[in-house]
N, C-alpha and C positions, 0 to 999 in steps of 0.2 A: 419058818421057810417062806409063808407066803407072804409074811409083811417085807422079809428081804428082796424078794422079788417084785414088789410094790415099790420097793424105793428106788431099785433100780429100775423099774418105768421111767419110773418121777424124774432119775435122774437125766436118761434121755429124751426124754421129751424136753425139759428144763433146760437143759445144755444149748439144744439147738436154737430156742426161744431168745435164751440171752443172748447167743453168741449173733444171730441176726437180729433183735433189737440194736444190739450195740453197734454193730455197721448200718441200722439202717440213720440210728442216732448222729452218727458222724456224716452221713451221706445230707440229709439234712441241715446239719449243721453250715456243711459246705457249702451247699447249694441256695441255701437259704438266703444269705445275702446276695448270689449272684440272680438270681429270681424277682428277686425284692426290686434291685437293680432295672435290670431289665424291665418289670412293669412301673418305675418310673418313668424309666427313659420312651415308653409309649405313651403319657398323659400327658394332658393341658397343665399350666400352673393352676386353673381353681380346683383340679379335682387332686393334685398334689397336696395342696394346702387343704385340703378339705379332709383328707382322709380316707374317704368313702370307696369302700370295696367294687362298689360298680360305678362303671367308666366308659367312656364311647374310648378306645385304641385310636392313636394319630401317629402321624410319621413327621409332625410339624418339626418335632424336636433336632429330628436327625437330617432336618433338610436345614435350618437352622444352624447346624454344627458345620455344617460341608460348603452351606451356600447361601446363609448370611454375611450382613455387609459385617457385621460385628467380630464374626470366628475366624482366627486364621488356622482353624485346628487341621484340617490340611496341608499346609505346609509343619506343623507340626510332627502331623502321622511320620512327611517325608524325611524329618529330621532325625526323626527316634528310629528309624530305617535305616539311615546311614549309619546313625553312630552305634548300633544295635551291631549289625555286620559289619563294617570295619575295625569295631574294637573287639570283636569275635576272630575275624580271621587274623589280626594283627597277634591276640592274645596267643592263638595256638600257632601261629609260625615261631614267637618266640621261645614259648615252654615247650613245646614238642623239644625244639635243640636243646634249651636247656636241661627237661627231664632226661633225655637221649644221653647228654654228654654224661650228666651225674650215674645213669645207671649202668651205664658202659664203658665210660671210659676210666681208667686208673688215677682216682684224684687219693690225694694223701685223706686220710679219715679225718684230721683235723679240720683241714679243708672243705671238704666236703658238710661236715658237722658241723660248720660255720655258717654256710651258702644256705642247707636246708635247717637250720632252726634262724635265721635273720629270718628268711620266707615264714614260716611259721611266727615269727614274731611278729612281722607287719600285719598279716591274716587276722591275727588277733586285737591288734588296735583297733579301735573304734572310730568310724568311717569320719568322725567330723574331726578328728587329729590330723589327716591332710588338710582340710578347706581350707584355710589359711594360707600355708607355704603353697597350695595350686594357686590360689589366687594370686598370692603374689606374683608366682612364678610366669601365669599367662600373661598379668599386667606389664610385667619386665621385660616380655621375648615379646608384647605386642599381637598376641594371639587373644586377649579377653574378647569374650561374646561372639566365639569362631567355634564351629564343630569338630575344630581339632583339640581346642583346651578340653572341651566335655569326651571326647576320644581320651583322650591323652589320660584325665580322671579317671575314666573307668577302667584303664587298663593298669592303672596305681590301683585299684580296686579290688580287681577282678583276675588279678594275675597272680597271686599267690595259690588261691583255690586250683586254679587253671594247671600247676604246675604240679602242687601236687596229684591230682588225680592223675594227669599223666605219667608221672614220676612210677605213684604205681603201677597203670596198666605196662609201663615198659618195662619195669623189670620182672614181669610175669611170662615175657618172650625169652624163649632159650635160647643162652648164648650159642646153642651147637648150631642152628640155623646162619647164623651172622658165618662163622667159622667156615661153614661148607660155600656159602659163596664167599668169602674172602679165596678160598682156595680155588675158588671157578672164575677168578680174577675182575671181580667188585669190586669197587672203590668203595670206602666210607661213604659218599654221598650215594650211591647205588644202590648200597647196604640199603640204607638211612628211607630213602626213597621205595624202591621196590619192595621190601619185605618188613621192614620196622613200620611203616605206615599204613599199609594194608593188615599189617595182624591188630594194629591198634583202633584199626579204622572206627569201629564203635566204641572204645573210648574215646576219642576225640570228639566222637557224633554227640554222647554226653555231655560230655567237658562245654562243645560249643553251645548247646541247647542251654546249659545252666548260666551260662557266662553272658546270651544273650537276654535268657530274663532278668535276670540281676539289671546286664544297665540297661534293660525296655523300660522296668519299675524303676530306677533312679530318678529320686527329687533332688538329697541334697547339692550335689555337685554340679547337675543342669540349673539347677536354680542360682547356685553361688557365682558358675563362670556364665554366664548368658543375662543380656540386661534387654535385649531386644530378639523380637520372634525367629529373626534369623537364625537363632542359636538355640532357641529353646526347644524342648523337648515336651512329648505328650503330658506326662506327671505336672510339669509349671505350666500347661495351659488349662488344664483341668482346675489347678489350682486357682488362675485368675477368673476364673467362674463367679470364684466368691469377693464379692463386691464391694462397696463402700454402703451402700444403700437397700442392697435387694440381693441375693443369692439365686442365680442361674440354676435351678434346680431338677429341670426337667436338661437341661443341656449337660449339664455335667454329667447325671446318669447316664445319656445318651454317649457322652464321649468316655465314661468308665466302663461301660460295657463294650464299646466299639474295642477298648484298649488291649481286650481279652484275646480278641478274637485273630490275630498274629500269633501271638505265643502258644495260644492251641494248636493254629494249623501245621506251626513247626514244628511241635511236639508230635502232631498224629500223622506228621511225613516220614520223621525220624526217629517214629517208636521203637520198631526192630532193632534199629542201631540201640536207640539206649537201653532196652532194654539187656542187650550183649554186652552193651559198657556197664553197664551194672553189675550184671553178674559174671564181668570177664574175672576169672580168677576163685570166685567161690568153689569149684569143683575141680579136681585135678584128676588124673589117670585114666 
């Protein structure tokens, strides 16, 4: 009896041990390179290259990134702004109607079984199986190295995930609600608008949050349509850091940790929302 109850001590005390090890193991994990990061992006290059744990902290780097003759990482940041929300709000005007039409309205099954596994099919290709046909394609319409070709890519990108997520949350809205304002004399777009959009509202708040880190972090595609800063985006300026001669090292940390700090703040504006887009639908009744 009392070695049983010895071992279930053991076991509880044990349980909780592991089970926060293991989260503190991954918090760690995470954090660690964004850390590591950051106390670069405050040193001089000797004490970079030197290694040595202690260091006087400077701000040379990041004055350097904003307001050197050399960076135009500024017009950059504004770049990857644009194309970040415009190929956000463009993605969800489109798949909103799209997921809406496929969950609502009466498409033959074939049909329909067509439209959403093509979409599932693109989803699943591999991002460098566009570069090609985009580039030719911007070369041909006269849009290369324009923040429309790198729109235009992400939204070849980013629009399949986009469609389905919505796809889901709209058919977790009860047709009976559609029904009672058709009959209080709503139009489809009414419908569509006042009641299909606010119930989805935090999915879409998800949808758009994911759609905009996807092309915040895009290299390949800003890199392929864009040959001059006009067009380029944060990822290919960070990139030109690394040199022919010498590697920008305190600067590029400076501009990878700067890079973070957007997609944080829009995550911790539109927590609530996604956190409701997450779990719209897990619980019923």
């Amino acid at each position: 009896m009392g070695a049983t109850l010895t071992a279930n001590m053991r076991r509880r005390v044990i349980s909780p041990l592991l089970l926060h090890g293991t989260i503190w193991v991954f918090v760690i994990a995470t954090l660690g390179p964004v850390l590591y990061t950051f106390l670069t992006s405050i040193k001089l290059f000797r004490d970079i290259v030197s290694g040595s744990p202690w260091f006087t902290p400077t701000l040379k780097n990041y004055q350097e990134l904003f307001g050197g003759t050399r960076s135009n990482f500024t017009q950059l940041t504004v770049n990857s702004l644009i194309v970040g929300l415009l190929s956000s709000v463009l993605i969800l005007f489109v798949t909103s109607l799209a997921a809406y039409s496929l969950s609502r309205f009466r498409w033959r099954p074939l049909y329909s079984g067509i439209v959403m596994g093509w979409v599932l099919f693109v989803n699943m290709l591999p991002p460098i199986v566009f570069v090609g046909p985009l580039y030719l394609i911007a070369r041909s319409v006269g849009v290369y190295d324009t923040l429309l070709a790198v729109i235009m890519a992400h939204m070849v990108l980013n629009l399949p995930l986009a469609f389905w997520m919505l796809h889901s949350f709209m058919s977790e809205v009860p047709a009976e609600l559609e029904e009672a304002a058709a009959i209080d004399g709503c139009s489809r777009w009414m419908i569509f608008a006042r009641i299909i959009v606010p119930l989805v509202r935090p999915g879409m708040a998800a949808t758009a949050v994911l759609v905009f880190v996807f092309s915040w972090k895009d290299f390949l595609f800003a890199l392929t349509l864009s040959s001059t800063p006009r067009a380029m985006t944060m990822p290919v300026g960070l990139a030109s850091f690394i040199q022919e001669y010498n590697i920008r090292y305190g600067e590029m940390a400076a501009g990878a940790f700067f890079s973070t700090i957007p997609a944080l703040i829009l995550v911790a504006i539109a927590q609530k929302q996604i956190v409701k887009g997450l779990t719209l639908g897990a619980l019923k009744g």
